[in-house]
Backbone as CSV, one residue per row, in Angstrom:
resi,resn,N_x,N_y,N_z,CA_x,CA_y,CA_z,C_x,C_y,C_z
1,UNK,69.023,8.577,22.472,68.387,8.834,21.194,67.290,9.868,21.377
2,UNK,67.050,10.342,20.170,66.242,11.824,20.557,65.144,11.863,19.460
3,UNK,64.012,12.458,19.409,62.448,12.544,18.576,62.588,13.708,18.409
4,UNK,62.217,14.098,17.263,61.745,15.676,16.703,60.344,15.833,16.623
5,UNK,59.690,16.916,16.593,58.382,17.184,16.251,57.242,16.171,16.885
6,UNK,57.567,16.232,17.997,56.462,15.297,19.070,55.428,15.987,19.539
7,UNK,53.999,15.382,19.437,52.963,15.838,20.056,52.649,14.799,20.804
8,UNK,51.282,15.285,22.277,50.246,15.107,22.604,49.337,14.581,22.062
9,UNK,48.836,12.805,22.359,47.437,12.618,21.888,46.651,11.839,22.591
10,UNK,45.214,11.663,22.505,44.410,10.976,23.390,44.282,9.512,22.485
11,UNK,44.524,8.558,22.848,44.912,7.267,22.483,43.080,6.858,22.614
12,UNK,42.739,6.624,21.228,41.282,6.237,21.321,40.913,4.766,20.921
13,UNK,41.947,3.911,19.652,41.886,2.297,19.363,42.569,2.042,18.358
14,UNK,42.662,0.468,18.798,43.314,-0.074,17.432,43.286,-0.874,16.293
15,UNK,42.763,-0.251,15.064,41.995,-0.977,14.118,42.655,-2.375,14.141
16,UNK,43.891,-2.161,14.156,44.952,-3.281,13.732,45.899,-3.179,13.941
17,UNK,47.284,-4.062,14.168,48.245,-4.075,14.700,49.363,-2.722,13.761
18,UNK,49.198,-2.020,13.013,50.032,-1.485,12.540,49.244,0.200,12.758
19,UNK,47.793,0.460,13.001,47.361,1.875,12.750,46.543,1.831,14.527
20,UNK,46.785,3.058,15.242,45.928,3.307,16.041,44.588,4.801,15.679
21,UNK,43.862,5.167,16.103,42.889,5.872,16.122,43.050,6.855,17.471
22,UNK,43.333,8.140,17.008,43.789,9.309,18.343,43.305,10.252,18.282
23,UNK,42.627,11.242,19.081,42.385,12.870,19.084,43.412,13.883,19.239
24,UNK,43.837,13.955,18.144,45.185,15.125,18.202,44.500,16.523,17.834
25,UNK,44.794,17.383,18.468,44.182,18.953,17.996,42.602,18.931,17.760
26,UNK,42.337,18.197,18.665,40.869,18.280,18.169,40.205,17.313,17.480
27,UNK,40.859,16.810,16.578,40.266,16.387,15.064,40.970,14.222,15.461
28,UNK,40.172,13.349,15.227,40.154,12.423,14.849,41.184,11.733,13.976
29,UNK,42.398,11.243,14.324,43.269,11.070,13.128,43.884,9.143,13.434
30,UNK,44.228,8.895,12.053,45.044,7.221,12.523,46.368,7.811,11.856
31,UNK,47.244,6.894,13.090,48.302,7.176,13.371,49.381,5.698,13.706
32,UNK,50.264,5.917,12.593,50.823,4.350,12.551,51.256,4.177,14.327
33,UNK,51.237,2.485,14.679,51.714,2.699,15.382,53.154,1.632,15.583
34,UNK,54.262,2.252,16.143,55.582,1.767,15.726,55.781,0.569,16.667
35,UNK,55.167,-0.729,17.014,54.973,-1.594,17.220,54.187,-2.747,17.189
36,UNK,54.483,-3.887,16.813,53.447,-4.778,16.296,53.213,-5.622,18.024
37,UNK,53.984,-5.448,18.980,53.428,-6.050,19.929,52.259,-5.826,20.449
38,UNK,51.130,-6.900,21.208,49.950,-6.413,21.370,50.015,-5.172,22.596
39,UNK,51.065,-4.722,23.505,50.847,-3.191,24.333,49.472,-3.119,24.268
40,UNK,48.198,-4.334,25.118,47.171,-4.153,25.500,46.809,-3.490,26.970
41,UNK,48.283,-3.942,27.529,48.155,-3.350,28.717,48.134,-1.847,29.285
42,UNK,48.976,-0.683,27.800,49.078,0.170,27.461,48.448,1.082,27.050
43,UNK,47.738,0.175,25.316,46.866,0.905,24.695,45.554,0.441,25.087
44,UNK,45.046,1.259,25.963,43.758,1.797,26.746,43.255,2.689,26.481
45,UNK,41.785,3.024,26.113,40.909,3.906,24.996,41.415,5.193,26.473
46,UNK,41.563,6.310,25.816,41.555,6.876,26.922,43.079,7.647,27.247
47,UNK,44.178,6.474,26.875,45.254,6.716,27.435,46.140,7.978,26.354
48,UNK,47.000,8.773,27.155,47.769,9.871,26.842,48.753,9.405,26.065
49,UNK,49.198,9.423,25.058,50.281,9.194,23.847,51.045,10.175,23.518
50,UNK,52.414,9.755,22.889,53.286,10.337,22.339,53.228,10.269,20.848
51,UNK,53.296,11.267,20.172,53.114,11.277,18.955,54.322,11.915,17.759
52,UNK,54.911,11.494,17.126,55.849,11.983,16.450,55.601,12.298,14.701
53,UNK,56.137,13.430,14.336,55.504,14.001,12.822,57.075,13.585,12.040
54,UNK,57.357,12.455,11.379,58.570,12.114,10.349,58.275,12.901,9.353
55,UNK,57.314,13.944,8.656,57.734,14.788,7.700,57.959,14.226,6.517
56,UNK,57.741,12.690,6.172,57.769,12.025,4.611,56.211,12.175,4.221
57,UNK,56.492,13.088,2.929,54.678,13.397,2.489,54.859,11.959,1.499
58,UNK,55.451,10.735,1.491,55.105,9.627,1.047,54.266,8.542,1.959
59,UNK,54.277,9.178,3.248,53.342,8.157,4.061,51.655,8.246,3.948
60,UNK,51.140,6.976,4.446,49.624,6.933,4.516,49.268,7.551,5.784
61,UNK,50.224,7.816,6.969,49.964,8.806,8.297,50.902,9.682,8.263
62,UNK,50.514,10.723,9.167,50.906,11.922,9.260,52.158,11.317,10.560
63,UNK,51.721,10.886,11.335,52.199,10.238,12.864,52.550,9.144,12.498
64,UNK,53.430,8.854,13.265,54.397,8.010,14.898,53.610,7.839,15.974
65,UNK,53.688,6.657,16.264,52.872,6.354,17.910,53.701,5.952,18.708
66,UNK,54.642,6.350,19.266,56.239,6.394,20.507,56.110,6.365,21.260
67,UNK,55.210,6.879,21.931,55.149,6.235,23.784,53.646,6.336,24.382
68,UNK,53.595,6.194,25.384,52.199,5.639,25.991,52.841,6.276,27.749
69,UNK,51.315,7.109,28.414,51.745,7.147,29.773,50.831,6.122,30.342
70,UNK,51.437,5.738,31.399,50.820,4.841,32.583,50.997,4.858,33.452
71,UNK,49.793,5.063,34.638,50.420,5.582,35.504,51.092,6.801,35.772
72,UNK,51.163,7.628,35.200,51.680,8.570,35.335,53.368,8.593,34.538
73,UNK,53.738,7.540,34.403,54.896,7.075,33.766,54.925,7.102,32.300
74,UNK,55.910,7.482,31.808,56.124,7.493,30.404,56.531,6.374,29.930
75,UNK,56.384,5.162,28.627,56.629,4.083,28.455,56.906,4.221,26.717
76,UNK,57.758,4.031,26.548,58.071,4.380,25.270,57.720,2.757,24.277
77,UNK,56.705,2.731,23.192,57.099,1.522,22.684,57.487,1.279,21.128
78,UNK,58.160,2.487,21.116,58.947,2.289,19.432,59.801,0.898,19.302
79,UNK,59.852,0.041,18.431,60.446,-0.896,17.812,61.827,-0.808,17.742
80,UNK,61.792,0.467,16.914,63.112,0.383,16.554,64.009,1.384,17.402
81,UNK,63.622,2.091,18.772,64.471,2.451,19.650,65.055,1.739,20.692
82,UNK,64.885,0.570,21.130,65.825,-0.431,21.663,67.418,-0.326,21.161
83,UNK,67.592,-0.527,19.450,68.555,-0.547,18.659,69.438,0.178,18.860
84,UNK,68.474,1.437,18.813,69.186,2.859,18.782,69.875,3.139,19.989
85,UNK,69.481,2.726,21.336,69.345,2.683,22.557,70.855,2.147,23.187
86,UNK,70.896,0.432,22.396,71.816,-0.276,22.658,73.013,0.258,22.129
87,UNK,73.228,0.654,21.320,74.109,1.240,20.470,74.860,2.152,21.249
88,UNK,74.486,2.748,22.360,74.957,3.830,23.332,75.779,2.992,24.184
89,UNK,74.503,1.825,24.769,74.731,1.410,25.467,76.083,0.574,25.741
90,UNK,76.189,0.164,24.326,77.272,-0.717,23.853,78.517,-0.604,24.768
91,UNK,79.259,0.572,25.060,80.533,1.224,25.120,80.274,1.194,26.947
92,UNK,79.224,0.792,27.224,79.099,0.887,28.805,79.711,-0.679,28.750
93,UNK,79.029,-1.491,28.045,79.347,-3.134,28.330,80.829,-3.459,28.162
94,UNK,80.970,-2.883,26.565,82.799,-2.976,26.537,82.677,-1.875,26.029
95,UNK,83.792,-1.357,27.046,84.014,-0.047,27.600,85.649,-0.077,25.788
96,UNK,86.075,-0.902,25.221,87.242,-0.807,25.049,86.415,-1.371,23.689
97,UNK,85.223,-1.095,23.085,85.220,-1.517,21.707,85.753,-0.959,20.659
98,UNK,86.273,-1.449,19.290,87.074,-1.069,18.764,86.310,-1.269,17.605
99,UNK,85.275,-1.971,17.005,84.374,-2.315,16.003,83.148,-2.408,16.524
100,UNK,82.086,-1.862,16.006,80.630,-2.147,15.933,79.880,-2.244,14.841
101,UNK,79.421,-3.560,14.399,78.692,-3.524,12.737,77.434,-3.906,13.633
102,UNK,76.062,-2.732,13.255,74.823,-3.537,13.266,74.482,-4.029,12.381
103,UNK,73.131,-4.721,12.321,72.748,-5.904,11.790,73.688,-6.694,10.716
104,UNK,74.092,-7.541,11.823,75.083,-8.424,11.092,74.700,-9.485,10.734
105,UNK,75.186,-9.830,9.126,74.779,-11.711,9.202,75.868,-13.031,9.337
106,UNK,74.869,-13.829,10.652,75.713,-14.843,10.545,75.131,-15.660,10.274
107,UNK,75.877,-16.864,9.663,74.460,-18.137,9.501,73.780,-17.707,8.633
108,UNK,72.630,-18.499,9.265,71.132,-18.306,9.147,70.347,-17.364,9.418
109,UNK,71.271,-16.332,10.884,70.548,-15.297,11.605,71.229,-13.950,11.101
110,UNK,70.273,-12.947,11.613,70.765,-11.487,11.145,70.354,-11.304,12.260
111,UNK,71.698,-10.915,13.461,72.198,-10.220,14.987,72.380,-8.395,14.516
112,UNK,71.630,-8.275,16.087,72.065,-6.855,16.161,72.975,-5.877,15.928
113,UNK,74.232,-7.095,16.582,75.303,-6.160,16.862,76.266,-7.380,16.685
114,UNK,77.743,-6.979,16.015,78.813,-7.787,15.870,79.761,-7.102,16.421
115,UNK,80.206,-7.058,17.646,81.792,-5.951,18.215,82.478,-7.043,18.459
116,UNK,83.995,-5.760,18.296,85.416,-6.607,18.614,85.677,-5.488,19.004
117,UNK,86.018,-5.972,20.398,86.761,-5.154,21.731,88.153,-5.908,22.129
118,UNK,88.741,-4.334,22.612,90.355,-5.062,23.269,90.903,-6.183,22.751
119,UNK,90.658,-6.580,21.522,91.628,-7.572,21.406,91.051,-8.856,21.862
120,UNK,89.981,-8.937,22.651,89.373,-10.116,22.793,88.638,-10.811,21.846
121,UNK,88.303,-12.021,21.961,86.852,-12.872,20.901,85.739,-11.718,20.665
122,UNK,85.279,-12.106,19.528,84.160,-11.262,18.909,83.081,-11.511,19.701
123,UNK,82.325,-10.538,19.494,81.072,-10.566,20.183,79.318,-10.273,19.208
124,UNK,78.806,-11.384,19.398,77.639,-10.922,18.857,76.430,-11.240,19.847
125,UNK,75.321,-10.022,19.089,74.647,-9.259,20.073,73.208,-9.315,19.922
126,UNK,72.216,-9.220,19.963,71.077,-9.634,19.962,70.185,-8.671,20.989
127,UNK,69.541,-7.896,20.191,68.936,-6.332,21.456,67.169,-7.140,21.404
128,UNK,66.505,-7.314,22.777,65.453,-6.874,22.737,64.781,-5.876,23.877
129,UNK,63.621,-5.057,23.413,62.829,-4.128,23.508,61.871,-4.537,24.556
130,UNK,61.453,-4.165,25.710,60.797,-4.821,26.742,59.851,-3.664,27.410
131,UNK,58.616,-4.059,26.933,57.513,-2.722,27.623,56.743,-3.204,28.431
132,UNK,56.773,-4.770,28.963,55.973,-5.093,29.938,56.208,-4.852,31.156
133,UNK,55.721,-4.133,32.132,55.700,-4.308,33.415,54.884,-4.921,34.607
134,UNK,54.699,-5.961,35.316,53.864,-6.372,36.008,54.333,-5.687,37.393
135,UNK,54.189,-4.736,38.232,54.009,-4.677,39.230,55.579,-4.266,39.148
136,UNK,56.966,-3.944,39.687,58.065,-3.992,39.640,58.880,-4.821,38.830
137,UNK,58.466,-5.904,37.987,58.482,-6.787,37.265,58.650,-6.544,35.901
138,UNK,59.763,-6.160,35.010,59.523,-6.158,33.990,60.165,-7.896,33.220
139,UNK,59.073,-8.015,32.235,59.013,-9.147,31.317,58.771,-9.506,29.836
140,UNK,59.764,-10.398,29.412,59.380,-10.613,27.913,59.574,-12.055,27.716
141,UNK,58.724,-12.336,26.568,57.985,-10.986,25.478,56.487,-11.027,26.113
142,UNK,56.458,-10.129,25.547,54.714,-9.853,25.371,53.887,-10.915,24.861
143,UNK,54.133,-11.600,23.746,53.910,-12.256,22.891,54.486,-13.022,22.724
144,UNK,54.480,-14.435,22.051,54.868,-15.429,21.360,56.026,-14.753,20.717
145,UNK,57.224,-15.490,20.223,58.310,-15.044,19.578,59.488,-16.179,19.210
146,UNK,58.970,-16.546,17.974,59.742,-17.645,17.702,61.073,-17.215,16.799
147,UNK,61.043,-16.072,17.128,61.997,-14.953,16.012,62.691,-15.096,17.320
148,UNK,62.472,-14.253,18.338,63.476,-14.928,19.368,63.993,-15.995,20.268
149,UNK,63.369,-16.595,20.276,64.296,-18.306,20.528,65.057,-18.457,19.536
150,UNK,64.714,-18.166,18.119,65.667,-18.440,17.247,66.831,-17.907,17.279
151,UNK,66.941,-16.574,17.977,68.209,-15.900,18.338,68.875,-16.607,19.543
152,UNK,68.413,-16.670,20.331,68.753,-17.133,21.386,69.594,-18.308,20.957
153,UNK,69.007,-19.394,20.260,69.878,-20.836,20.164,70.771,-20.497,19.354
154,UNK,70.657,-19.130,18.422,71.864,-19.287,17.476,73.296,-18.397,18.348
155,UNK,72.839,-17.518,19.226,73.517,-16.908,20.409,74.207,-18.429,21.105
156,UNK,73.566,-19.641,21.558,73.914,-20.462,22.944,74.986,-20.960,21.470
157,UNK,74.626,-21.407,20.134,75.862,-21.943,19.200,76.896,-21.208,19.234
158,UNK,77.147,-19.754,19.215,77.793,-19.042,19.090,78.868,-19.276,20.202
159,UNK,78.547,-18.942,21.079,78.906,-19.614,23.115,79.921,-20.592,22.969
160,UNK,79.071,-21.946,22.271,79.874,-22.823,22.563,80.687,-23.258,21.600
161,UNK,80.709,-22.479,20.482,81.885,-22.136,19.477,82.978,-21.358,20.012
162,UNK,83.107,-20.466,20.747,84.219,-20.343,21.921,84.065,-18.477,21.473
163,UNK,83.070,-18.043,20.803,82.522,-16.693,20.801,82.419,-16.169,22.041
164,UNK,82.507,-14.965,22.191,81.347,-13.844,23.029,80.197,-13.793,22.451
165,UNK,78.981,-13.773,23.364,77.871,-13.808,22.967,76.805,-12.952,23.916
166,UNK,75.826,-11.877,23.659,75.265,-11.167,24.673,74.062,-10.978,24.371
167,UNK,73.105,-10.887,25.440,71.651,-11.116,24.356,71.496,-9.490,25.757
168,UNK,70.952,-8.473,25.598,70.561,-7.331,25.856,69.029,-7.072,25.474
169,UNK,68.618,-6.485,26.907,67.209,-6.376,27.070,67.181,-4.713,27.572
170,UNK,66.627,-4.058,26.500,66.507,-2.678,26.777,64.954,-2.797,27.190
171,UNK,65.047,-1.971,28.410,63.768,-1.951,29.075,63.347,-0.628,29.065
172,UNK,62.157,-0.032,28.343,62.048,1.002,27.915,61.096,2.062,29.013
173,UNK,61.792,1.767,29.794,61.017,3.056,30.799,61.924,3.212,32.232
174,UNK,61.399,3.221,33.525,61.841,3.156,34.560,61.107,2.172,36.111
175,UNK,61.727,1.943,36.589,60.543,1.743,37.565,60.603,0.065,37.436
176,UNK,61.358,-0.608,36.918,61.742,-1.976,36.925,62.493,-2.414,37.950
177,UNK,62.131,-3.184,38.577,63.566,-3.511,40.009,64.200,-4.932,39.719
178,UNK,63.208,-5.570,38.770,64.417,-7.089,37.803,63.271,-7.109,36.710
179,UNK,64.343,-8.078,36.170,63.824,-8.654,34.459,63.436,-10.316,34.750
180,UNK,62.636,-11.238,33.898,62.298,-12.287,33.947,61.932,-12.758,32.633
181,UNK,61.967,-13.631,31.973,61.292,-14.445,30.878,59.695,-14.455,31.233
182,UNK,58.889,-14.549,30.542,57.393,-14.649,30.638,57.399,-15.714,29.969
183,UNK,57.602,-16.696,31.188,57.362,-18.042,30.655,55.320,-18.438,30.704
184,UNK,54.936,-17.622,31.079,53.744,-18.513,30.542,53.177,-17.613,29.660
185,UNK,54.102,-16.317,29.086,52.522,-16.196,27.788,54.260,-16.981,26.110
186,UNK,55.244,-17.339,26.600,55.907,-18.275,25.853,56.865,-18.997,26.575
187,UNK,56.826,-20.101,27.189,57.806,-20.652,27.994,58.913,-21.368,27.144
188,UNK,58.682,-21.434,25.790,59.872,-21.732,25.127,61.302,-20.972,24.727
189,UNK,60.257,-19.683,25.175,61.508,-18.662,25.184,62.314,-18.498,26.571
190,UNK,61.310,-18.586,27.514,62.250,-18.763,29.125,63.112,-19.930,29.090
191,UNK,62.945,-21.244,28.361,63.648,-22.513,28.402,65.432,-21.917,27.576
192,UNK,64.766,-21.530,26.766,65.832,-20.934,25.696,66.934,-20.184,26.161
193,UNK,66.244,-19.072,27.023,67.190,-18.323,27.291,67.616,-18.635,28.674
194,UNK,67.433,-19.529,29.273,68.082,-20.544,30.566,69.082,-21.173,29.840
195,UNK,69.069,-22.043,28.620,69.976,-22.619,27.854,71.355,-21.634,27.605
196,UNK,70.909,-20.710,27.178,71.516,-19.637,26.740,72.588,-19.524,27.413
197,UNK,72.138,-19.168,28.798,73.024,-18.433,29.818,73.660,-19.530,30.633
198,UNK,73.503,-20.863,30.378,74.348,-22.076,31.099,75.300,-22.386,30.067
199,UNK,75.225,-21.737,29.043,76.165,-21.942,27.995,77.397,-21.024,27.668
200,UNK,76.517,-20.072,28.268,77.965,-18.890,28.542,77.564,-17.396,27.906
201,UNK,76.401,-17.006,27.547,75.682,-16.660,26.641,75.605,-14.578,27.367
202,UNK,76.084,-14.262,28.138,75.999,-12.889,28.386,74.880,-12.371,28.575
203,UNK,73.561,-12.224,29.766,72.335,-11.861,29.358,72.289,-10.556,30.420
204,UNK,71.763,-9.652,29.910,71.782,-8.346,30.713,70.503,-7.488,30.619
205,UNK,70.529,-6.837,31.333,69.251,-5.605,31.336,69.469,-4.032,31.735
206,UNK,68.893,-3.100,31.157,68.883,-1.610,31.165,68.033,-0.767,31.034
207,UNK,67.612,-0.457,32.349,66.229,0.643,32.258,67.073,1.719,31.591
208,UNK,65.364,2.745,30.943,65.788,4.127,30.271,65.387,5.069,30.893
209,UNK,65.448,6.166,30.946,65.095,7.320,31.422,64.065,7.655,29.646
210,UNK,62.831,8.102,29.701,62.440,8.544,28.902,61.287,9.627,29.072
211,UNK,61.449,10.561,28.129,60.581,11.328,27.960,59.918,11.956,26.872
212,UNK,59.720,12.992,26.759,58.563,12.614,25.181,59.088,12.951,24.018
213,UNK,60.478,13.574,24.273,61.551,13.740,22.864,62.568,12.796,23.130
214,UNK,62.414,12.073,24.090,64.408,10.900,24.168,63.986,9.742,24.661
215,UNK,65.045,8.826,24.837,65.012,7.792,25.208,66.499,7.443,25.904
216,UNK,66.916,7.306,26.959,68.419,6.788,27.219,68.780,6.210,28.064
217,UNK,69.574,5.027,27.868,69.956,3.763,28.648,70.526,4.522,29.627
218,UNK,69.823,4.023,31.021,70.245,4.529,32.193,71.162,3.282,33.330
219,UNK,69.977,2.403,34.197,70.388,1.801,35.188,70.762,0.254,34.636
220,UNK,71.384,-0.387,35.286,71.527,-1.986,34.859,69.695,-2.639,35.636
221,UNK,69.384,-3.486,35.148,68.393,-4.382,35.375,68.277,-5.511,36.071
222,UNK,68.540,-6.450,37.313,68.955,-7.624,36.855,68.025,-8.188,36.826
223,UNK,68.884,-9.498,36.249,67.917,-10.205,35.419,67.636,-12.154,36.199
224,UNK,66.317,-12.551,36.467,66.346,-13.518,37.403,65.830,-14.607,36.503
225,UNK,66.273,-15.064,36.100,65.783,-16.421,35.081,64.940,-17.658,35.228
226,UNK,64.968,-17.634,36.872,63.504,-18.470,37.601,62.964,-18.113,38.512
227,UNK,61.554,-18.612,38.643,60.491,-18.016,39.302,61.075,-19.147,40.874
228,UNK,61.248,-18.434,41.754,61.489,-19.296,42.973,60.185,-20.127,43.717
């Protein structure tokens, strides 16, 4: 996936979970930013940002707030490029898909992704977005997320309804060597998605290559579901 009209900015604060405060060109500006996760570890007064101009003169900002460096590393934390991401990615997992509907509803839940490949059981899909890194360690969520456990159990129903079922963790940078649940800033979600995957539940991971106009699913992740 690819960004148009990206700038340079000095990442200065955040009034609130939806606007940050940046020095672009000089001048003082707020600039939505395209994630509600707290990225405290990220947004650091100080830190170098990616900035994107969408060109709707109906907005209250001029900017996009898309990635964050650290470290010297580029870390992309748009929301809604995971989606975009997986969507590529899709055709790596089943190589032989023949249908892809995003946001699909089943139930109760509205899934990412609904494919039917080769002739096999359907598959539904469930993308999340992962910007934490501890040390080689990447982990989710960031935050509390009762939006995802809720996927998750409706994923492990799906399973044992005799579905395909895949829950996908786009990991938005590089430099990850495994994935883990962050069971202590929500351990109901590490319980969950242990359930998940004893149920038959498909759980995977994919670093990106990113830079300050793209984003693209590169390496597999794996993924270790307990702390030894």
């Amino acid at each position: 996936m690819r960004y148009s009209n990206t700038k340079i900015a000095r990442f200065l604060s955040r009034p609130n979970r939806f606007v940050a405060m940046v020095v672009i060109d000089g001048k003082t500006e707020a600039v939505h930013v395209k994630n509600t996760g707290r990225c405290k570890e990220l947004l650091i007064p100080g830190a170098t940002v990616v900035l994107t101009e969408p060109g709707s003169p109906a907005r209250k900002t001029r900017y996009d707030l898309i990635a964050v460096y650290r470290d010297g590393q580029l870390i992309n934390i748009d929301s809604q490029a995971p989606n975009k991401a997986a969507a590529e990615y899709i055709y790596t997992l089943y190589p032989d898909a023949e249908l892809i509907k995003p946001e699909y509803s089943h139930g109760d839940s509205r899934l990412d992704f609904y494919i039917e490949h080769g002739g096999g059981k359907p598959v539904f899909m469930e993308v999340k977005g992962v910007t934490l890194l501890e040390g080689t360690t990447a982990l989710f969520p960031d935050a509390p997320t009762e939006r995802g456990v809720k996927h998750l159990k409706h994923l492990t129903a799906c399973a044992r309804a005799g579905y395909e079922a895949c829950l996908l963790f786009i990991v938005q940078m590089k430099l990850a060597k495994l994935l883990m649940p962050n069971d202590v800033t929500h351990p109901a979600f590490g319980q969950a998605l242990r359930e998940a995957a004893a149920a038959g539940v498909r759980i995977c991971a994919v670093d990106c290559t990113v830079t300050e106009d793209s984003m693209t699913p590169d390496a597999p992740v794996p993924v270790v579901l307990n702390r030894k």
